[in-house]
C-alpha positions, 0 to 999 in steps of 0.5 A: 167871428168870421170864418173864412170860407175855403175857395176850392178849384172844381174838378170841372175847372180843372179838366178845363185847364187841362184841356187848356194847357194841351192847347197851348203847347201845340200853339206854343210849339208851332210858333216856336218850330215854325208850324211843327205840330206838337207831336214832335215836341218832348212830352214835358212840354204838354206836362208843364203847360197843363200844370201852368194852366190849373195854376193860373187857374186857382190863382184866379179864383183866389185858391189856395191849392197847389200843383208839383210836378213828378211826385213820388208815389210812395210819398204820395200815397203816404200824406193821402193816408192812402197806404195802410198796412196791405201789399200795394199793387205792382200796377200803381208802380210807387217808386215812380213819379206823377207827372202832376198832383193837385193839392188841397189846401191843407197839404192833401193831394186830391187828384193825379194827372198823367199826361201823354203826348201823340196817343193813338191806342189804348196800349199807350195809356193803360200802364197810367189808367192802372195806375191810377184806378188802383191808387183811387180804390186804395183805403177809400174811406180814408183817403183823400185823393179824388179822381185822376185824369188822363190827358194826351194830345191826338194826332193823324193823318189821313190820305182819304180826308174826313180827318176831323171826325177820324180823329175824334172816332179814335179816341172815343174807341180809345175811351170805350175800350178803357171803359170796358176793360176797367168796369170797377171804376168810372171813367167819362171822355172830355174832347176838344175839336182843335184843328184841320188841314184845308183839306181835312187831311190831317187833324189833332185835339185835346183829350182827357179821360176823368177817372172816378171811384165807382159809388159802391166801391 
């Protein structure tokens, strides 16, 4: 008898989607608005192409994962057998919703993804980084949520040029600085160079923050 081997997404190709999807919102947006970059748009935008792209992503590859969008917490942390009997912390904030859950085959959610638009500093993020460090270190040897991304869109504009390396500066700062801040839990930085002025004036990109349980933790 055959069993049917289970065709999952990586974590991988996931990030890859992610960074995708925020492409795609900007292009989107610009055609739409004539050129207006996507830092003027409703951060939903850049939250449902995100969640289009690993879609069609695990559609392509024959998964049977799933994606939903502003899940409750509560909800969440219950079916990821992530509740337990403690207190949980005021930083994961359960009566509030993710912007997008990936799911396992069997009705598991596996990994978080917060998304923002026009992050330009830590402070802008570090509700959602708290928020999902604690969720990850939550009764780690049953739960079955795996990692959680960051993803936000980068913006600037620059009067003396060298733009995109500014831009791509910044957001490393943004990096080392979570990561400094939160040595409990893993973090590594995935960046997409997209596109400058003629002039190297004004530049944005793609970013995400993958955020994993430390190993001995």
């Amino acid at each position: 008898m055959n069993v049917r081997e289970e065709i999952k997404i990586s974590r991988n190709k996931i990030i890859k989607a992610t960074l995708d999807g925020i492409e795609t919102s900007v292009e989107l947006y610009q055609k739409w608005s004539g050129g207006e970059w996507v830092c003027n748009a409703p951060e939903y935008l850049l939250t449902v192409k995100i969640a289009e792209s690993i879609a069609i992503e695990i559609e392509n590859i024959g998964a049977k994962e799933l994606i939903t969008l502003e899940d409750n917490l509560d909800y969440l942390l219950g079916l990821a057998d992530a509740k337990g009997k403690g207190s949980i912390s005021n930083k994961v904030r359960k009566n509030g919703r993710c912007d997008i859950s990936v799911w396992r085959e069997d009705e598991k959610p596996k990994a978080l993804i917060e998304v923002k638009n026009s992050v330009f500093s830590l402070r802008k993020i570090t509700s959602d980084i708290n928020r999902i460090k604690e969720v990850l270190k939550r009764k780690t040897s049953k739960s079955t949520f795996e990692f959680g991304l960051i993803a936000f869109y980068i913006d600037r504009h620059y009067e003396s040029g060298n733009a995109k390396n500014k831009i791509r500066e910044q957001a490393k700062k943004i990096f080392e600085q979570a990561k400094n801040l939160h040595k409990d839990i893993n973090f590594k930085f995935h960046y997409r160079e997209e596109t400058t002025t003629l002039k190297d004036t004004d530049a944005w990109a793609s970013v995400v923050f993958e955020i994993t349980r430390n190993a001995n933790k």
